[in-house]
C-alpha positions as CSV (number, residue, x, y, z in Angstrom):
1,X,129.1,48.6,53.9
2,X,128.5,46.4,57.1
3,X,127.1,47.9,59.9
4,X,127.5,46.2,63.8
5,X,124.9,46.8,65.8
6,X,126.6,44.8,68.7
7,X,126.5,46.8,71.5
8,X,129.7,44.7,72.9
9,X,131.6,45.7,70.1
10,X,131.0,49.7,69.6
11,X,128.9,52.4,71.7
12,X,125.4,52.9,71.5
13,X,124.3,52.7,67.7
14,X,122.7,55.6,65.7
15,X,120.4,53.0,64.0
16,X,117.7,51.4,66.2
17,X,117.1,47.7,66.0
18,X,115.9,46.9,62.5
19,X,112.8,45.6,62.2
20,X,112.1,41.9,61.6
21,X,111.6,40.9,58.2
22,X,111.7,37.2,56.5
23,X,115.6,37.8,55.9
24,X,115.9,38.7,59.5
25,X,113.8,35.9,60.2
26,X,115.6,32.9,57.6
27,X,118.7,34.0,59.9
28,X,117.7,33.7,63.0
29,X,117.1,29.8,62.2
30,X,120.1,29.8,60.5
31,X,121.9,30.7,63.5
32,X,120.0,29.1,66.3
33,X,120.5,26.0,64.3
34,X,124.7,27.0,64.4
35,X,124.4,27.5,68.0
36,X,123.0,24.3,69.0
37,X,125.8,22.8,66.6
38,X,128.9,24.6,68.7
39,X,129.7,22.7,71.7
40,X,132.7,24.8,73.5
41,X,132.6,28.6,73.3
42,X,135.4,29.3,76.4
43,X,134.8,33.0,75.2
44,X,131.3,33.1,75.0
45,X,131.2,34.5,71.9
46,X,127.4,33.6,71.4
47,X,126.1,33.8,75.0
48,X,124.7,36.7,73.1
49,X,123.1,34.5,71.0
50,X,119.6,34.9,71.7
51,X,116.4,36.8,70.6
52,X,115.3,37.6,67.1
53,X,116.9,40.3,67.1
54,X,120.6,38.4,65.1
55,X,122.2,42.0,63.9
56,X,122.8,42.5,68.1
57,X,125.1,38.8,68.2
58,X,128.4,38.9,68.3
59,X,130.3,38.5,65.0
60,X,127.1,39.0,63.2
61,X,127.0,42.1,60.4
62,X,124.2,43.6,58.9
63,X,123.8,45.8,56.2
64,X,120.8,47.4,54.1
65,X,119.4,44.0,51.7
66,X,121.2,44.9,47.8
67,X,118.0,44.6,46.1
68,X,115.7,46.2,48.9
69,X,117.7,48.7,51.1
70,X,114.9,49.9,53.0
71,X,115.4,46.6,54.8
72,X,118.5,45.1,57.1
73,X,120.2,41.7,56.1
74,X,123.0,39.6,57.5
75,X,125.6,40.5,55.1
76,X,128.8,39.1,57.1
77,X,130.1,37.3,59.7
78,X,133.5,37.2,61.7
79,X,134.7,34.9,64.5
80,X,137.7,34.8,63.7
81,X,139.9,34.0,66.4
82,X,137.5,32.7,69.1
83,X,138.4,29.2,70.3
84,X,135.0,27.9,69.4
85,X,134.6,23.8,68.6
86,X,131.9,22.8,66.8
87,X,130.6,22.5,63.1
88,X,129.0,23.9,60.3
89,X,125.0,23.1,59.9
90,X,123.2,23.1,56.8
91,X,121.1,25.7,57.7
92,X,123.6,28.5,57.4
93,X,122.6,28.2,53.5
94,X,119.4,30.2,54.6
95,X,121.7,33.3,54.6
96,X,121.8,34.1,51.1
97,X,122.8,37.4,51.4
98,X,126.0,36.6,52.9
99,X,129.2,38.5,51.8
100,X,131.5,37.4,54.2
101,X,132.4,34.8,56.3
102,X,135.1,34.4,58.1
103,X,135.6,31.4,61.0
104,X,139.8,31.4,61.1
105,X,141.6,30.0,63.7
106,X,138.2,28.0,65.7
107,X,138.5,24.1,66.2
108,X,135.4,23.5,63.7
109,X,135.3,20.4,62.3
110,X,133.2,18.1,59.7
111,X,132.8,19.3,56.1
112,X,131.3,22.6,54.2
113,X,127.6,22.0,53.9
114,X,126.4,22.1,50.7
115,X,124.0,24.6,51.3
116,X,126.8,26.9,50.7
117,X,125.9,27.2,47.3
118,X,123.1,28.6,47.9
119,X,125.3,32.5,49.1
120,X,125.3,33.3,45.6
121,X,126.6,36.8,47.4
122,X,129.5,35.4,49.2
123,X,132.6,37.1,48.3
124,X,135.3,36.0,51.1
125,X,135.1,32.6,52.5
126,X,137.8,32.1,55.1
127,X,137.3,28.9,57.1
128,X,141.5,28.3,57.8
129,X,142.9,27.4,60.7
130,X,140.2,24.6,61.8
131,X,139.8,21.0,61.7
132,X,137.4,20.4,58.6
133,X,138.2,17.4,56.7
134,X,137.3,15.0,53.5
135,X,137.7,15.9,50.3
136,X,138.0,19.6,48.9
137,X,134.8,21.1,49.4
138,X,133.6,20.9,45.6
139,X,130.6,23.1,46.5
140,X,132.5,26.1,47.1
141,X,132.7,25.9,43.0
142,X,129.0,26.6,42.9
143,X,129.1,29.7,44.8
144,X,129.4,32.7,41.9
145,X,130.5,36.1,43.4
146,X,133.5,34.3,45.6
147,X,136.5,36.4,45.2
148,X,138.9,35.1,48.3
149,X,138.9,31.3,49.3
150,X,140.8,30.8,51.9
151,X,140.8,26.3,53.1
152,X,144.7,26.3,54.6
153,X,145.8,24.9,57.8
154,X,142.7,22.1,57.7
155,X,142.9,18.3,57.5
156,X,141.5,18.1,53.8
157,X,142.8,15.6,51.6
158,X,142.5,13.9,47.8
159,X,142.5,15.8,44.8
160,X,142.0,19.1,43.9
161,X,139.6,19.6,41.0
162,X,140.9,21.0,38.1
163,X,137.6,23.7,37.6
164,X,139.2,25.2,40.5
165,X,141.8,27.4,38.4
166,X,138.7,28.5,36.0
167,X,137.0,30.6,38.8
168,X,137.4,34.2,39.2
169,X,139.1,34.4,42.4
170,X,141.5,37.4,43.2
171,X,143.6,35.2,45.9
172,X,143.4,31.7,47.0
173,X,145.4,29.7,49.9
174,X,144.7,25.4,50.2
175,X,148.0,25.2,51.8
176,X,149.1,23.3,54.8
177,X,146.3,20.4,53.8
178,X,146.9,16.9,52.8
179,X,146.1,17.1,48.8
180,X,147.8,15.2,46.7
181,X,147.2,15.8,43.5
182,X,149.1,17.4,39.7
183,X,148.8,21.0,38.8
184,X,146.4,21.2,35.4
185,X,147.0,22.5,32.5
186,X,144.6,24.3,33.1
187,X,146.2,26.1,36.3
188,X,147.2,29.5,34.0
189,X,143.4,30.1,33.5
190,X,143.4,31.4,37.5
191,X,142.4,34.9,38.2
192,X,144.4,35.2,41.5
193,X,146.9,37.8,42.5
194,X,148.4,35.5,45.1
195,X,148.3,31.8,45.4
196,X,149.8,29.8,48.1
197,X,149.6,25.9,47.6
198,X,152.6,25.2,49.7
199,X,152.6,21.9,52.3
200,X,150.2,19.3,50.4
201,X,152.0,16.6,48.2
202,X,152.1,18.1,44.5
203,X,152.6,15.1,42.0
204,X,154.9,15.9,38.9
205,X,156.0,19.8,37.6
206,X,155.2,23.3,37.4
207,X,152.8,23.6,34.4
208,X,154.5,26.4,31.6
209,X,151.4,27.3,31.2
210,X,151.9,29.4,34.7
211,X,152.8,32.3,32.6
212,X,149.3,33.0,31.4
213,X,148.5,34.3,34.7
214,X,151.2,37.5,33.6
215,X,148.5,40.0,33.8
216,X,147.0,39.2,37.3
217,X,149.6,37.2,39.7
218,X,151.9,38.9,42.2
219,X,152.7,36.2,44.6
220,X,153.2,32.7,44.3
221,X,154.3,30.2,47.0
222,X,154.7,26.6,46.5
223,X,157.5,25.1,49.3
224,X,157.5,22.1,50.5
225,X,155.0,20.0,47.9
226,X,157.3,17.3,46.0
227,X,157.0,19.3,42.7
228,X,159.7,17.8,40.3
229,X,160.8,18.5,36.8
230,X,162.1,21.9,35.9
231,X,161.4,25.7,35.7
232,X,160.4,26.7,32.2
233,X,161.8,29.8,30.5
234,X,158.2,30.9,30.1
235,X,157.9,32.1,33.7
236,X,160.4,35.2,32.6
237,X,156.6,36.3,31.5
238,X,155.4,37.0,34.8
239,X,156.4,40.4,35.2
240,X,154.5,41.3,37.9
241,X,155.1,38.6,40.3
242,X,156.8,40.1,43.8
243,X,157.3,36.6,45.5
244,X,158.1,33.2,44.3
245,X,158.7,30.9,46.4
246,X,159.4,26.8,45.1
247,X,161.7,26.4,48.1
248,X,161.9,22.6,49.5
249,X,160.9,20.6,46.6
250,X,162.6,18.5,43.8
251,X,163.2,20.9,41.5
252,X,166.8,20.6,38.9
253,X,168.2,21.7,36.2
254,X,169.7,25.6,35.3
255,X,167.5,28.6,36.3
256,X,166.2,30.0,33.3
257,X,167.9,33.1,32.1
258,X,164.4,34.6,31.0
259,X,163.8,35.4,35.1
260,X,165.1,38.6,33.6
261,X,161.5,39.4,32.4
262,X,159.9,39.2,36.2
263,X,160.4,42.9,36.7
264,X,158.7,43.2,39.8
265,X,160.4,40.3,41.7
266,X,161.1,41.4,45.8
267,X,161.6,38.2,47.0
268,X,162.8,34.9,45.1
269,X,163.6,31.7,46.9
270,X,164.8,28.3,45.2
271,X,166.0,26.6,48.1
272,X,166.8,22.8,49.3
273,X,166.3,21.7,45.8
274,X,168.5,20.1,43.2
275,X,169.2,23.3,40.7
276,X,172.6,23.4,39.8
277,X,174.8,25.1,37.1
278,X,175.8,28.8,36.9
279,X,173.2,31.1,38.2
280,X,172.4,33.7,35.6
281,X,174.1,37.3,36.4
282,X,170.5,38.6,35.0
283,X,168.7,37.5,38.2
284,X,170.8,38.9,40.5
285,X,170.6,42.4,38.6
286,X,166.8,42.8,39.1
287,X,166.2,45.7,40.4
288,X,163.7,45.4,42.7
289,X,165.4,41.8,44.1
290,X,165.5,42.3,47.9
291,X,166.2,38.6,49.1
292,X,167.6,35.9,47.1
293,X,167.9,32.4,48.5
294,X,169.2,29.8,46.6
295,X,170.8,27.6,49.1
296,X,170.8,23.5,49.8
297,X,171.2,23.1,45.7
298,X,174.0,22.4,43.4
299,X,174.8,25.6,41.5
300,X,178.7,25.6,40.7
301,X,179.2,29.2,40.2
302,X,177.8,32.9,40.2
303,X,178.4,36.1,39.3
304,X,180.4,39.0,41.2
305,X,176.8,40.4,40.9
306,X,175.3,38.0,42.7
307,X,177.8,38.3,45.6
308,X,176.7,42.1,45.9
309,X,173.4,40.9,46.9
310,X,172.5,42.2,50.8
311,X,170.4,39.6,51.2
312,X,170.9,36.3,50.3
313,X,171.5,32.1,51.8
314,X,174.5,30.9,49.6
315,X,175.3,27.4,51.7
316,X,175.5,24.0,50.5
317,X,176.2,24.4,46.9
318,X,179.4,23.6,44.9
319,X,180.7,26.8,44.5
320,X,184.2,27.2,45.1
321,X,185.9,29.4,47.4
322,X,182.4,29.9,49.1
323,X,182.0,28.7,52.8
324,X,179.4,26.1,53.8
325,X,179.7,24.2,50.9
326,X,178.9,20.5,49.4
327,X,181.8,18.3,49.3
328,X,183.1,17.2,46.1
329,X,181.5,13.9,46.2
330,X,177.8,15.3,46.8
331,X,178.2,18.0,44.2
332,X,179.7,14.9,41.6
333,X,176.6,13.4,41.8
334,X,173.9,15.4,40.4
335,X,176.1,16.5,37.6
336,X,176.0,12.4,37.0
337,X,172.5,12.3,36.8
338,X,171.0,13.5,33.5
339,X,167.4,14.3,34.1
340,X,164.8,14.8,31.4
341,X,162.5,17.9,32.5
342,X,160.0,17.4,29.9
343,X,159.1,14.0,32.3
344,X,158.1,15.8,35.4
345,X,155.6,18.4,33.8
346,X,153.3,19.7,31.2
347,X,153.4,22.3,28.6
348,X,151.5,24.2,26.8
349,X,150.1,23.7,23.7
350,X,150.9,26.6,21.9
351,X,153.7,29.0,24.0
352,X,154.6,31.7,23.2
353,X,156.4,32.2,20.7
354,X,160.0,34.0,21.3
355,X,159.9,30.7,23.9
356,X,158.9,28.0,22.2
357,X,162.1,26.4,21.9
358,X,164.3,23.4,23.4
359,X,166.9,24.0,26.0
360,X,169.4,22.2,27.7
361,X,169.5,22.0,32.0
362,X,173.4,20.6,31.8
363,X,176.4,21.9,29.9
């Protein structure tokens, strides 16, 4: 458990001051040496940073060390919110007892120091909302207890390493960046029980191999990233997925019919793409479907089901009788392009078997 003893942020502690010790000590350096880095705090967040004493700053957590709770640590940190403009300096790898740290919504800027693997205790890193930049910060792969990475809304850019997807993470968020980069085979290997990649520039498909993350995923959001090609039938597998959202891409073909399988879908949305065809009856009779939105595509027809849906965005296809829809001429035109999905993405290597089979995306 953290404890504040910031007498800003709560009443008069039960726990006196803890005494110094070289932990206290490693982060008082660490965080003079952040203080002299920030160079507008309009909220004086750290005016209180001064003295040895760092579990009285603001935004600074201590807790009993793990492997000597007689003693007091920095265990966390949280300015989230604060307006602050600065940057990150190497020293703040002298907290190694770190479990959290969370900087969202600040104007820092420059890069993660690489120090950062040395908090081989840090569990949430949230640093969104900023102005950090360069490449992904490769060192956050080095840091072995981190369970929520959270990069979005920052000016990163390049490619995303594929090593990513093999760490343990429970949820990660890089949208809202400027990656470009392909999703790896490798992508199904991921932990995470949400996953929002959404807003960078994706190159080529979905990988099938999404629908090894069945046992762990609940959300998925991907709008807006160029991904092309087609949805597999093997996502049907992921039967525990709430939300997923491919909205604003490239996307064509026919909706697989095996969308059947994700039991626990809430929320589905596959618009301003280029799906067309008949959607399946057996999406629209999910039972837990709360919002389907499936328009700006092509789809020519769907079933009296689908119609009963409370919630759903129907304009802009061809489906006749249906207001808001294509003209003729727009909705002739995709159905005279014949696209190859197996172009746009990978597959895997050995699927599953009841889907391991060919299938057509035009009648």
């Amino acid at each position: 458990m953290l404890i504040s003893l910031n007498p800003s942020n709560q009443s008069e502690p039960d726990h006196p001051h803890p005494k110094l010790n070289p932990r206290l000590l490693k982060a008082y350096t660490a965080l003079q040496a952040w203080k002299q880095s920030i160079i507008y705090d309009p909220n004086n967040i750290t005016f209180n940073w001064s003295g040895i004493n760092v579990c009285n700053y603001t935004g600074i957590y201590c807790a009993p060390a793990p492997e000597e709770p007689h003693i007091f640590t920095v265990a966390g940190i949280d300015l989230n919110h604060a307006n602050i403009t600065g940057s990150l300096p190497y020293e703040l790898g002298l907290l190694t007892d770190l479990a959290l740290f969370h900087i969202n919504s600040n104007d820092f800027c420059g890069s993660l120091p690489t120090s950062f693997r040395n908090l081989h205790l840090l569990n949430e890193l949230d640093i969104s909302g900023n102005r950090f930049s360069g490449p992904f910060p490769e060192v956050v792969l080095d840091i072995p207890s981190l369970k929520y990475l959270d990069i979005r809304f920052n000016e990163f850019h390049g490619n995303i390493p594929s090593s990513l997807f093999d760490l343990k993470l429970d949820a990660l968020f890089i949208n809202n960046n400027k990656f470009q980069f392909f999703l790896p085979e490798n992508l199904g290997n991921s932990s995470v029980s949400v996953v929002v990649l959404a807003n960078n520039d994706i190159r080529g498909g979905l990988p099938s191999c999404l629908y090894k993350m069945k046992d762990t995923l609940n959300e998925i959001i991907i709008m807006n990233s160029g991904l092309m090609g087609c949805l597999t039938p093997e996502i049907g597998f992921l039967d525990k997925v709430t939300v997923f959202d491919v909205s604003f891409n490239n996307l064509f073909g026919a909706l697989p019919e095996s969308i059947k399988g994700m039991k626990s879908l809430e929320q589905l949305n596959v618009a301003h793409n280029n799906f067309s065809v008949k959607i399946p009856e057996s999406i629209c009779t999910l039972s837990k479907l709360e919002n389907f939105t499936y328009s700006y595509n092509y789809f020519n027809s769907e079933s009296s089901e689908c119609i009963k849906l409370p919630h759903k965005d129907v304009r802009k296809n061809c489906i006749p009788d249906r207001p808001l829809q294509r003209s003729p001429k727009e909705c002739e035109s995709i159905y005279n392009h014949h696209l190859v999905c197996s172009a746009f993405g990978g597959s895997c290597a050995n699927p599953p078997p009841l889907l391991a089979t060919t299938y057509n995306q035009y009648p």
